[in-house]
N, C-alpha and C positions, 0 to 999 in steps of 0.2 A: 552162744557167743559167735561159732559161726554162721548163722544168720545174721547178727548185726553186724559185724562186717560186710557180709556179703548186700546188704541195703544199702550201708551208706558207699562201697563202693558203684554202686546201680545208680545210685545219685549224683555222685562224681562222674560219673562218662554222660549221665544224660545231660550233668549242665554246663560240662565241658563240650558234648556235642552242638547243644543250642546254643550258645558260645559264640565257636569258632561257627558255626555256618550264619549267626546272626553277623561276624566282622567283616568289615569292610575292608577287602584288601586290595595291593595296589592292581591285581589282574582286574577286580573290578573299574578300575578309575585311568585306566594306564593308555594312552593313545598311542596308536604306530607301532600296535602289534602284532606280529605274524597269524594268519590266519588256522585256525584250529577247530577239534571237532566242537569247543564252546563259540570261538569267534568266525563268524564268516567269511569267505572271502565273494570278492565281487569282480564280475567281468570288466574287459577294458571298453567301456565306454563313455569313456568322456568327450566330451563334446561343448561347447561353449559357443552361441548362439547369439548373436548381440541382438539386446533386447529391443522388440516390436511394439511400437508407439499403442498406446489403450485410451481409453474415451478415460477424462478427467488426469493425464499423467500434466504435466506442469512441465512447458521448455522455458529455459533462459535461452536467450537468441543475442548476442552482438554480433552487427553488421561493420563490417571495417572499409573505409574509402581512403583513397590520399586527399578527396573533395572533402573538406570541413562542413561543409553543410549538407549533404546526407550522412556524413556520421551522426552532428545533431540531431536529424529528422530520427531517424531510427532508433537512437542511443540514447534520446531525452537529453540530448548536449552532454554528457560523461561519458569518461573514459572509459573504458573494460575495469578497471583496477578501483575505479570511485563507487562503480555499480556493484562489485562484489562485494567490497565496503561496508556497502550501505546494507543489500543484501544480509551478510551477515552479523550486521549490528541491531537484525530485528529475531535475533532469536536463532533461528534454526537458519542452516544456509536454505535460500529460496524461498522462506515463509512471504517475503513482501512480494502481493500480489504486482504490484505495481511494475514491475522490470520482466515477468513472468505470462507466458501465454499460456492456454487454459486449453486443453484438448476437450471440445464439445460434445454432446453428444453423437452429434453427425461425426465425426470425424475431424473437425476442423478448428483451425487456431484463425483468428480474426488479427491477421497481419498488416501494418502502416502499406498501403498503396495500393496492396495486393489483395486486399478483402479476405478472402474468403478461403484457406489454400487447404485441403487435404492432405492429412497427416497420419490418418489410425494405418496402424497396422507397419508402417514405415521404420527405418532405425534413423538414430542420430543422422548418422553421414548421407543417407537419401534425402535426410530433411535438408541438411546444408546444403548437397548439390541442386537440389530441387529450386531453394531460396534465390542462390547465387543466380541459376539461370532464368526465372521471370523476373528477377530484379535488373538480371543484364538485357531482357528483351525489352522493359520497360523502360529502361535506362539510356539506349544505348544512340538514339536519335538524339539526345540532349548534345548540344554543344559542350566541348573539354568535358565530356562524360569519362570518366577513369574507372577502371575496373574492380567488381566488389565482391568482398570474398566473407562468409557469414561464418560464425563459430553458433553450434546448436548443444545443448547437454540439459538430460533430463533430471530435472531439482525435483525434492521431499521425496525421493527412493527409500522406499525403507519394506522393512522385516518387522514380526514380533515372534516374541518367545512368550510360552505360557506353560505352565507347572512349575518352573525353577525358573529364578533370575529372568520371570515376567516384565513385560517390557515393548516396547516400541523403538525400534533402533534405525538412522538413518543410512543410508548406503550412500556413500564418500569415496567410491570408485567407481571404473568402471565395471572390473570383475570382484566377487567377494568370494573368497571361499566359508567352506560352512566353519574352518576352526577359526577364521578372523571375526567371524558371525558370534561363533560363542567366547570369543575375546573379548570383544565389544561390550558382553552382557557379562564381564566376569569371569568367567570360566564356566565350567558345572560343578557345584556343591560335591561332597565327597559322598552324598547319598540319592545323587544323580541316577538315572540307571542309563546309561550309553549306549544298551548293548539293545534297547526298543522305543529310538528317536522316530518320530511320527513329523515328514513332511508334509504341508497339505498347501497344494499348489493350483493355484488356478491359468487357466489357458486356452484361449478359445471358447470360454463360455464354458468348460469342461474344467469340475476340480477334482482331483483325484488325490489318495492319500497313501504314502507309500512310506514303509519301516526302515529303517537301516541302522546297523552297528558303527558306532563311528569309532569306535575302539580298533577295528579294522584296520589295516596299513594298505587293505586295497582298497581307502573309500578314496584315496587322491587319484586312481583310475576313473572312477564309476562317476554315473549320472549325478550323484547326490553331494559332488565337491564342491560345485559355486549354486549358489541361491540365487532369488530371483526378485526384482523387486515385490512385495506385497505377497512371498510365502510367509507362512506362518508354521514353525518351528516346536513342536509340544514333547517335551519331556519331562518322565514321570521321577515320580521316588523308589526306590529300592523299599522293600520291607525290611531292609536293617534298623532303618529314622526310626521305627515304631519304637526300640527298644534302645536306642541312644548308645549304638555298638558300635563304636569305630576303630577300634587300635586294638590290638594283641594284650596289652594294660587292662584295659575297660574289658576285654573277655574272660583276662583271668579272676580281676577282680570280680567279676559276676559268676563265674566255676565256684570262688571259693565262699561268697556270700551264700550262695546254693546250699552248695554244703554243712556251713554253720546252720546253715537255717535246719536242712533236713536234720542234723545230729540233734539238733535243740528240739522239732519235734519228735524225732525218735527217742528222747530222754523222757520226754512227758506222757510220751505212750506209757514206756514201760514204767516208769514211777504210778502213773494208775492204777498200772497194773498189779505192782506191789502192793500198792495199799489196797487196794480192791480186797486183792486175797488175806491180806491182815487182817482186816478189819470182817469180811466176810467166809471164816474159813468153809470147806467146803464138809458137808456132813460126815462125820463117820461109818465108812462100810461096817 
């Protein structure tokens, strides 16, 4: 008798153990946590870097004059506000090539006057000052020539996520950080794993692929707070998914399924066992 006791409690702690380590709890799922010997913490390097213009990146450009007719020239005759419009009435902001210059592969955007301008490697604001002043050196002999000031911003910026809440997502600021990143895509699933997110960033012809816990309450210090356009974001699944464990509920009820199960083979053992020897006694010494 104490034997069978002693099994079905050996089966009680084992599927109480694989249980609780299969559930999903909120230390797993939990952001802006103190760092510890599970969670890491990260050095202060944050750093924000505005981003440097790459062969095929796509600018919107309006040119503003008090002269009506180089606004035309430049602006296709619409306003800033009818070109956005338009702009986003084709789908994604910036998808219409049409309002859009095309960074080439030399380097270069093929601009109204100016041919030919190099761009790679530049940010927004070098692009504008750059525009402003051969447009003002070309400009500037014309009679009631009036002064021109260019707005430049890089369109179809975007990110993807793959493993969880896959996806292609556009960037609609200037800076994004990585928890507005997985806003965007929803959140992460409750069988996310957070604590071994895989950035894989390209830069300079160099991609490199670097881990991080985002669980972390030092990741808004660290390198790994704002993204970039055209990283790509991969996180995996927890081995909990396999077993469909997520609540303190769904682990009891699987302890005590365990359990009925193992008593119900333990009953069928030993009923065998009974009849066995009924039916076969054993010889007479």
């Amino acid at each position: 008798m104490r034997n069978r006791q002693r099994y079905i409690l050996f089966l009680g702690l084992a599927a109480m153990v694989f249980g609780l380590s299969s559930c999903v709890t909120s230390r797993r799922v939990n952001y802006m946590q103190e760092p510890d010997k599970r969670i890491p913490s990260y050095a202060d390097t944050l750093s924000f870097e505005d981003y440097q213009l790459r062969v095929n990146d796509r600018l919107y450009i309006y040119v503003y004059s008090l002269d009506e007719k180089i606004t035309a020239l430049y602006n296709s005759g619409m306003s800033n506000q009818n070109m956005r419009q338009q702009m986003r009435s084709n789908s994604t902001y910036g998808s219409n090539e049409l309002y859009t210059y095309l960074v080439d592969i030399e380097g270069n955007i093929d601009f109204p006057t100016l041919g030919k301008v190099q761009v790679l490697g530049l940010t927004t604001r070098e692009v504008k000052r750059k525009l402003e002043d051969e447009l003002g050196q070309l400009m500037k002999d014309i009679p009631g020539y009036k002064t021109i000031s260019a707005e430049v911003n890089i369109v179809q910026r975007s990110f993807s996520i793959i493993g969880a809440q896959s996806g292609r997502y556009y960037i609609d600021r200037e800076k994004m950080t990585i928890f507005e990143a997985l806003a965007m895509a929803g959140d992460l699933g409750e069988f996310s794993d957070r604590s071994q997110i895989k950035l894989v960033r390209e830069k300079d012809g160099v991609t490199t692929i670097k881990t991080f816990d985002v669980r972390s309450k030092d990741i808004i210090n660290s390198e790994f707070y704002y993204i970039e356009p055209n990283d790509i974001i991969y996180i995996r699944q927890i081995p909990g998914k396999s077993f469909g464990i997520n609540s303190a509920g769904t682990a009891v009820g699987v302890v005590a399924s365990t359990i009925s199960f193992g008593v119900f083979i333990y009953s069928l053992v030993q009923t065998g066992i009974f009849l066995y020897n009924k039916y076969n006694p054993a010889p007479a010494q």
